[in-house]
C-alpha positions as CSV (number, residue, x, y, z in Angstrom):
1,X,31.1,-166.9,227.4
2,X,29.1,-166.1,224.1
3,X,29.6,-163.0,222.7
4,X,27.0,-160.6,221.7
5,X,29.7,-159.1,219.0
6,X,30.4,-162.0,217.4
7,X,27.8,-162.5,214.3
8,X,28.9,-161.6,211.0
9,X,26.6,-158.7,210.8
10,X,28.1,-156.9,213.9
11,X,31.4,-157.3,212.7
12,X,30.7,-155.8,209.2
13,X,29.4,-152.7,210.5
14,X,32.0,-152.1,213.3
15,X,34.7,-153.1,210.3
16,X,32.4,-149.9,207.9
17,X,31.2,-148.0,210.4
18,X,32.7,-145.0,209.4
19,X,32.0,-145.1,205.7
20,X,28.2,-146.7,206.8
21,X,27.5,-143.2,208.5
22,X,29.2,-140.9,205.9
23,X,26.6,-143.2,203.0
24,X,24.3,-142.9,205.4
25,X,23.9,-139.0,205.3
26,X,23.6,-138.7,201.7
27,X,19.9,-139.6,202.4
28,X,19.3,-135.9,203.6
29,X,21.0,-134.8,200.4
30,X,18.7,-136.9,198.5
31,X,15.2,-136.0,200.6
32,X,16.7,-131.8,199.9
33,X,16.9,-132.6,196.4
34,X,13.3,-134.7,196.1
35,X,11.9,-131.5,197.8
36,X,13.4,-129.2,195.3
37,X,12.4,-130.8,192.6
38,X,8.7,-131.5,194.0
39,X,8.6,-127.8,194.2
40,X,10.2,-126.5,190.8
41,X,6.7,-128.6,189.5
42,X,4.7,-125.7,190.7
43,X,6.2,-124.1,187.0
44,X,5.3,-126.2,185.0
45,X,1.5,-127.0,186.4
46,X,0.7,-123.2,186.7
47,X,1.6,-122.8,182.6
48,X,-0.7,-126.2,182.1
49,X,-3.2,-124.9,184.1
50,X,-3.6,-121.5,182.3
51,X,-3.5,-122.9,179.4
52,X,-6.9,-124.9,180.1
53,X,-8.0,-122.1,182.4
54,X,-6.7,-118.6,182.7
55,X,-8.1,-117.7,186.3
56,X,-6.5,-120.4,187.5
57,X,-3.2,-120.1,189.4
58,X,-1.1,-121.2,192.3
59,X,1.2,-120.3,194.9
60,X,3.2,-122.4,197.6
61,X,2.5,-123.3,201.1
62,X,5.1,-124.6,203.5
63,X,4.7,-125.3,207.2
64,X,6.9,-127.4,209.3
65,X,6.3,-130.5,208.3
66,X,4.6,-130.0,205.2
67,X,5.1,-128.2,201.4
68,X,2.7,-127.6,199.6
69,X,1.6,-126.2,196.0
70,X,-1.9,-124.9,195.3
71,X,-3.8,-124.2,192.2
72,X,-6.7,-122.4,192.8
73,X,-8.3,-119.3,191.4
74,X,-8.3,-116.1,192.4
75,X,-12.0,-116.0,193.9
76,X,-11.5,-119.1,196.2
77,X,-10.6,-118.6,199.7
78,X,-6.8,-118.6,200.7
79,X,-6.2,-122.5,200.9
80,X,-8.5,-123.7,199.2
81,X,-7.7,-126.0,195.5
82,X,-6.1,-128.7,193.7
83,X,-3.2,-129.5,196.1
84,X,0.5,-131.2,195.8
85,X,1.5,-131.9,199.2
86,X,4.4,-133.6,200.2
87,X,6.3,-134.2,203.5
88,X,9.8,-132.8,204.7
89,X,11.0,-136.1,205.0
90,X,9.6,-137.3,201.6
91,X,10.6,-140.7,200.4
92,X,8.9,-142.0,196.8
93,X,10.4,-145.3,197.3
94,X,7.1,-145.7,199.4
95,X,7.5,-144.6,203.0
96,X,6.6,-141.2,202.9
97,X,4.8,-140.5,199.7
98,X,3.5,-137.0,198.5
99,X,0.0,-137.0,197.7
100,X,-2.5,-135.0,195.3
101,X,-6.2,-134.1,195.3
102,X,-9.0,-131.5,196.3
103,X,-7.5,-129.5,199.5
104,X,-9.6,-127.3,201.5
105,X,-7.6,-126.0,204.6
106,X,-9.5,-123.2,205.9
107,X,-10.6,-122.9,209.6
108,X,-12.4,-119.4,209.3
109,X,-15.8,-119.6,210.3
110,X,-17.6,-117.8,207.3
111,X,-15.6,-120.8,205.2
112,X,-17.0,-123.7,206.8
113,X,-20.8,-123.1,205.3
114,X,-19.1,-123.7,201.6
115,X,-16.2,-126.3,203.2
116,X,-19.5,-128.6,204.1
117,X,-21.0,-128.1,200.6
118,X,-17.5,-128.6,198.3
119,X,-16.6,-131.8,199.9
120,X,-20.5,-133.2,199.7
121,X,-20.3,-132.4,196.1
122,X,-16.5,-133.9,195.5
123,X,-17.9,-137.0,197.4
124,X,-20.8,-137.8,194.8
125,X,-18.3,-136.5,191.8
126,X,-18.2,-139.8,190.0
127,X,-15.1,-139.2,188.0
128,X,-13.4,-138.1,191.1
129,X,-13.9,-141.6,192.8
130,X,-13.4,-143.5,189.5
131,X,-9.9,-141.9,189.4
132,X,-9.2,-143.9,192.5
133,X,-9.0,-141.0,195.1
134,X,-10.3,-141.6,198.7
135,X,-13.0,-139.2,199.7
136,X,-14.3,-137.9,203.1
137,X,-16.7,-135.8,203.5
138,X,-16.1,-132.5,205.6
139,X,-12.2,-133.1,206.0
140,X,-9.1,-131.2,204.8
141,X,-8.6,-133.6,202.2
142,X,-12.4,-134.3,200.5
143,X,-10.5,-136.0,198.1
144,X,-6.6,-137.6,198.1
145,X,-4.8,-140.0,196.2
146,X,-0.5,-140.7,196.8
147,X,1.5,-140.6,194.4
148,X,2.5,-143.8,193.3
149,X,5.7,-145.4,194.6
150,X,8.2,-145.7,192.3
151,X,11.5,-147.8,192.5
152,X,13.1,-146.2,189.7
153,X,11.8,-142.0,189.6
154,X,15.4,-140.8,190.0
155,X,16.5,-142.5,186.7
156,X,13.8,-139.8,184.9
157,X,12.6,-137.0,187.5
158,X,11.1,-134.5,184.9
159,X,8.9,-138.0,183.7
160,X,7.9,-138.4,187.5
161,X,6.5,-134.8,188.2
162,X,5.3,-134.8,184.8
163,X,3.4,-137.5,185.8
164,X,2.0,-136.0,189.0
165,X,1.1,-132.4,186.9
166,X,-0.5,-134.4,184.5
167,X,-2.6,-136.0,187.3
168,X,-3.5,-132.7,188.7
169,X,-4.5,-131.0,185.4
170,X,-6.8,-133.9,185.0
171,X,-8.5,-133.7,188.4
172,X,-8.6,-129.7,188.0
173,X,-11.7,-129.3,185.7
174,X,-13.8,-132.0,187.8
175,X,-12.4,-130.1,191.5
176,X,-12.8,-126.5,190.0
177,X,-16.5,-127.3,189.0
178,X,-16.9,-128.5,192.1
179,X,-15.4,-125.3,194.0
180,X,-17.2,-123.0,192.4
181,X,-20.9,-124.4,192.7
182,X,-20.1,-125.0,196.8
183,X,-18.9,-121.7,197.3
184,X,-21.9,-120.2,195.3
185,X,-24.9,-122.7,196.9
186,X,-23.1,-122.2,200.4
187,X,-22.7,-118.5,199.9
């Protein structure tokens, strides 16, 4: 009789098994420690951002499956900006990527006048779809773009969020335009 156990493969990981699943854990470690660092960019974007624009802050947003930073300026609505979202299960070898881009998550009805015009206006922004972001008009995300993958980020990981602030301060003076002519023609 053949036996299903018998390839090479099988064997190795019955042989390892025990030190496949303790390597195998480190994974978590590693996703905690992608998160943590996601998040300690919200520091560094905030002083960029004020530097270009001192009404411009941000704050962060977490919900279960997502985190979330948001610069945005004091006279937008709460949810509403230049967003850095990432998953809890983040991954930027390329399964689960964060993304960036215009974010406007706010179901209250007195919003949804302005929501219409902001992501009308961020969809004929030419240097918004130049920059290679995907728009929609009308959704949450009027305008996203992933980061990039990246096989190597952990050998530099104040390079790779620099990278990603540097990609937000660049999108903030076309989004912020953008955000405060829709909430004035909607309002």
């Amino acid at each position: 009789m053949n036996n299903p156990l018998d390839e090479e493969r099988l064997q190795f990981y019955l042989r390892h098994r025990d030190d496949i699943r303790e390597w195998a854990s480190i994974e978590r470690e590693v996703i905690l420690a992608t998160r943590e660092l996601l998040a300690a960019s919200q520091t560094e974007l905030e002083e960029r951002l004020v530097g270009i624009d001192p009404g411009a802050t941000t704050s962060r947003r977490d919900g279960s499956r997502y985190e979330r930073i948001v610069a945005h300026r004091a006279g937008w609505p709460q949810g509403v900006g230049v967003t850095l979202e990432w998953e809890t299960g983040v991954d930027p070898f390329g399964s689960v990527l964060p993304k960036y881009g215009i974010f406007l998550l706010n179901d209250e009805p007195s919003f949804q006048p302005a929501r219409v015009r902001i992501a009308a206006l961020v969809e004929s922004t030419a240097g918004i779809t130049a920059n290679g972001f995907g728009v929609s008009n009308g959704k949450v995300w009027p305008a996203v773009k992933s980061v990039p993958k990246s096989t190597d980020w952990w050998q530099d990981p104040a390079a790779w969020t620099g990278r990603i602030v540097d990609a937000m301060i660049e999108l903030w003076p076309l989004a912020a335009v953008q955000f405060d002519r829709g909430l004035i023609e909607a309002g």
